[in-house]
C-alpha positions in Angstrom: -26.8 -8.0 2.0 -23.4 -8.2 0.7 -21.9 -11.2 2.8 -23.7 -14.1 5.5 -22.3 -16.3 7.2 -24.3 -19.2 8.8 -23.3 -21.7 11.4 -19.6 -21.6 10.3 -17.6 -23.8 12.7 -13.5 -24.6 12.4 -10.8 -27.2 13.7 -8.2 -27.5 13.6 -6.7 -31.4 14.0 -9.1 -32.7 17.3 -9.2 -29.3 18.6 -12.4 -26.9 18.3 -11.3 -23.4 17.0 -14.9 -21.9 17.1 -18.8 -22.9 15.9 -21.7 -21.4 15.5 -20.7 -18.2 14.0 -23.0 -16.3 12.0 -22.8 -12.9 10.9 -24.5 -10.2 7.9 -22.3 -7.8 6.2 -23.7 -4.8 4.6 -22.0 -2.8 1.1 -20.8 0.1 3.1 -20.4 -1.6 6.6 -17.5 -1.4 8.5 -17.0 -4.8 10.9 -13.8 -3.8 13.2 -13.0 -7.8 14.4 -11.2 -8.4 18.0 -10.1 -10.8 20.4 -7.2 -12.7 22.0 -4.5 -14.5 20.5 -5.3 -18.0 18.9 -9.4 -16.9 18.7 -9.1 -17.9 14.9 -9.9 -14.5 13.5 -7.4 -14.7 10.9 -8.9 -18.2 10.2 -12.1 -16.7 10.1 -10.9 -14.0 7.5 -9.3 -17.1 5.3 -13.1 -18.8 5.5 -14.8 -15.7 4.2 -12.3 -15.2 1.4 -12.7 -18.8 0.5 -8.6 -19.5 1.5 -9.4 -22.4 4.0 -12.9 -24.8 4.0 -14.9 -24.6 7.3 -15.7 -27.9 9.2 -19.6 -26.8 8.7 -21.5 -23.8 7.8 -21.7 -21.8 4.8 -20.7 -18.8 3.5 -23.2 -16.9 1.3 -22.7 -13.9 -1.1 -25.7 -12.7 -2.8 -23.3 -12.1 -6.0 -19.9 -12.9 -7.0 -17.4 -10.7 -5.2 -14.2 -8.9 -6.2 -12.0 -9.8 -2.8 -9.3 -7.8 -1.7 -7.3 -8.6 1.5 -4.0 -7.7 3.3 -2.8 -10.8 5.2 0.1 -11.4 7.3 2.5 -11.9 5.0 3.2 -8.8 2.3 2.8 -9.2 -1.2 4.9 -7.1 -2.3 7.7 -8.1 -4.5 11.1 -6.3 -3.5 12.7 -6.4 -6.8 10.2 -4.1 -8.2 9.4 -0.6 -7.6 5.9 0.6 -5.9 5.2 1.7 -9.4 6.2 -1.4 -11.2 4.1 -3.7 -7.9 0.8 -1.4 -8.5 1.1 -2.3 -12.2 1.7 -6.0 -11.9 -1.1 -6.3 -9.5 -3.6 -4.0 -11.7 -2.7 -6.3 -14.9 -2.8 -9.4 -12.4 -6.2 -8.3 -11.8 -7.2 -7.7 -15.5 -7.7 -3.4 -14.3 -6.5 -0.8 -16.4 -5.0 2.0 -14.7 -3.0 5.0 -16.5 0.7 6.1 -15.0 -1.5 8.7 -13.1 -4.0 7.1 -11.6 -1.3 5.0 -9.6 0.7 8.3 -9.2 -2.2 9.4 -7.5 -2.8 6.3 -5.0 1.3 6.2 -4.3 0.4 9.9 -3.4 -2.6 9.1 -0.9 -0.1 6.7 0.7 2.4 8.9 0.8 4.8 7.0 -1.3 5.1 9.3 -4.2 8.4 10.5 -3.8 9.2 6.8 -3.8 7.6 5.7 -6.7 10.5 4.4 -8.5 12.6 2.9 -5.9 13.1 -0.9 -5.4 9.9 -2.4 -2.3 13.2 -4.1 -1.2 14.3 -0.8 0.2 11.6 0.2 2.1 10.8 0.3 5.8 7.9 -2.4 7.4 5.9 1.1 7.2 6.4 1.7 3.7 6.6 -1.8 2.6 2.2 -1.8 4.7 1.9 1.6 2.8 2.6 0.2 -0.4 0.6 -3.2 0.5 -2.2 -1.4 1.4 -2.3 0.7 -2.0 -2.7 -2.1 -4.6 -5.6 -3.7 -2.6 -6.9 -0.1 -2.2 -6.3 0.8 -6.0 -8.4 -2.1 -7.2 -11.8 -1.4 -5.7 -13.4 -4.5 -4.7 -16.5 -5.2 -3.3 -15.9 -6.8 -0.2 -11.6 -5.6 1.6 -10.4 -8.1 3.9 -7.9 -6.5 6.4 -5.8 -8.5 9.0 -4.2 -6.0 11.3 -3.8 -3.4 8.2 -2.4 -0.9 11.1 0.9 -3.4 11.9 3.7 -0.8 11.6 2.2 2.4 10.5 3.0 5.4 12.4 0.6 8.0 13.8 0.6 9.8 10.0 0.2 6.6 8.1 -3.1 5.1 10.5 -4.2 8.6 9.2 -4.0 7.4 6.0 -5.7 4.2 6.6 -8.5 5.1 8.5 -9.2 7.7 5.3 -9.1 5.1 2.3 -11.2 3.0 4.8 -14.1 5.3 5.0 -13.8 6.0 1.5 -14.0 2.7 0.7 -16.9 2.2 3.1 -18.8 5.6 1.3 -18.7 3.6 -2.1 -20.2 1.0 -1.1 -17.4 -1.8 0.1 -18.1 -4.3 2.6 -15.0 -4.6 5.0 -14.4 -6.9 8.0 -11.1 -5.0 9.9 -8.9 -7.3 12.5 -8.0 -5.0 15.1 -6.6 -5.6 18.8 -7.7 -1.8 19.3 -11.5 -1.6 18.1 -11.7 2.2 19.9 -8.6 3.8 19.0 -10.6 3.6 15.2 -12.2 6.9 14.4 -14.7 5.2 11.7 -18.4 5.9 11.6 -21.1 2.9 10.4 -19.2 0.1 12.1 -20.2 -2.6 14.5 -17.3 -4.6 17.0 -17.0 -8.3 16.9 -15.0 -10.1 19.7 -14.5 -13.5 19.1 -13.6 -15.4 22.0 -14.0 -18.5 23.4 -14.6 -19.6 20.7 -17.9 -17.9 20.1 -18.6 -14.4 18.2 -20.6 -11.2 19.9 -21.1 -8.3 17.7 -21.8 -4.8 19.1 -23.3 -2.5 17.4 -21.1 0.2 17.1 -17.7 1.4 19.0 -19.2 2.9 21.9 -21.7 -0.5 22.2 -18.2 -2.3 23.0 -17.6 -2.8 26.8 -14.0 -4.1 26.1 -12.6 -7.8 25.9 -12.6 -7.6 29.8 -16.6 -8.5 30.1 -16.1 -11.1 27.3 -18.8 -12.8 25.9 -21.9 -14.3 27.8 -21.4 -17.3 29.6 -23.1 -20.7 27.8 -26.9 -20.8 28.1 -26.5 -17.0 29.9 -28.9 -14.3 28.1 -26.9 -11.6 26.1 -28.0 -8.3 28.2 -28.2 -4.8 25.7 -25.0 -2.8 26.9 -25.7 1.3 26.8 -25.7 3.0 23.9 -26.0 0.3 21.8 -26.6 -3.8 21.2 -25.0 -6.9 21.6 -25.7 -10.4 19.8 -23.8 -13.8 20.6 
């Protein structure tokens, strides 16, 4: 098991943000993450990559993990070009990479022809593209991805969905925020909507009923939806 989480519970000031979330996360599993605004799934994502302390609970890794994660905010830096940003996060990151290897990931994302051109001159598109290829580039064990699909049009999600699966075929972990869990054409992955401040995981896309049927009431027994199973 690459990743546990046990009783993990958040607030913030007086006010309860969510408890009693526990969850396993395979090497090779995809975990697509959903629910409304203000559920704390972005605070969620900070817990697992150690960003932000939980009130209780633990988070357990069964080794120490190489992290990679796309937040809100890019981190790219516009006075340098997509070559010169893969570089400075490689060396960041202590990776060796020749001119062609990164030639080769600016290609994947479709950025090639843009290799040399200032980030500050790119569209929001581009500037996810390119955001998306140095976490991508560097391999790690476990990707953390907070709305990765923000801005990328029909060819780009392409893109995405394709260095996701490959990442998942090598044997990454990776827990996905998505506000569209079905529009994901990804194989080995399980849906969990956290709402109300409590976390149900599905197991697969077509276990997922929808953020309509929400999660059980308190104290109400979790029934198995078709085609697959649920756990809250």
């Amino acid at each position: 098991m690459l990743l546990r989480l046990r009783d993990i519970a958040r607030f913030y000031g007086p006010r309860l943000i969510f408890s009693d979330i526990s969850l396993d996360l395979s090497g090779g599993e995809i975990l697509l993450l959903c629910g409304p605004n203000g559920a704390g799934k972005s605070t969620l994502l900070k817990i697992i990559a150690g960003l932000m302390r939980p009130a209780s609970g633990k988070v357990l890794c069964d080794k120490e993990l190489n992290i990679g994660m796309i937040g809100p905010q890019s981190c790219v830096y516009s006075e340098l070009s997509a070559s010169e940003n893969l570089r400075f996060w490689a060396d960041l990151h202590g990776c060796r990479f020749s001119d062609k290897d990164m030639q080769d990931m600016l290609e994947r994302m479709r950025l090639a022809a843009f290799a040399d051109e200032k980030a500050g001159t790119f569209s929001t598109g581009m500037l996810q593209r390119l955001n998306l290829a140095r976490v991508f580039m560097l391999r790690p064990d476990l990707l953390l991805l907070d709305e990765p699909a923000s801005g990328l049009d029909e060819p780009s999600l392409a893109v995405l969905w394709n260095e996701t699966a490959a990442a998942a075929e090598r044997g990454a972990g990776i827990v996905m925020i998505t506000h569209h869990p079905r529009e994901a054409p990804l194989s080995n992955c399980r849906v969990a909507l956290l709402e109300n401040r409590r976390l149900c995981v599905y197991d697969g896309i077509d276990a997922f009923p929808g953020r309509e049927n929400g999660p059980p009431a308190a104290g109400t027994a979790a029934a198995a939806p078709a085609g697959g199973e649920r756990r809250c």
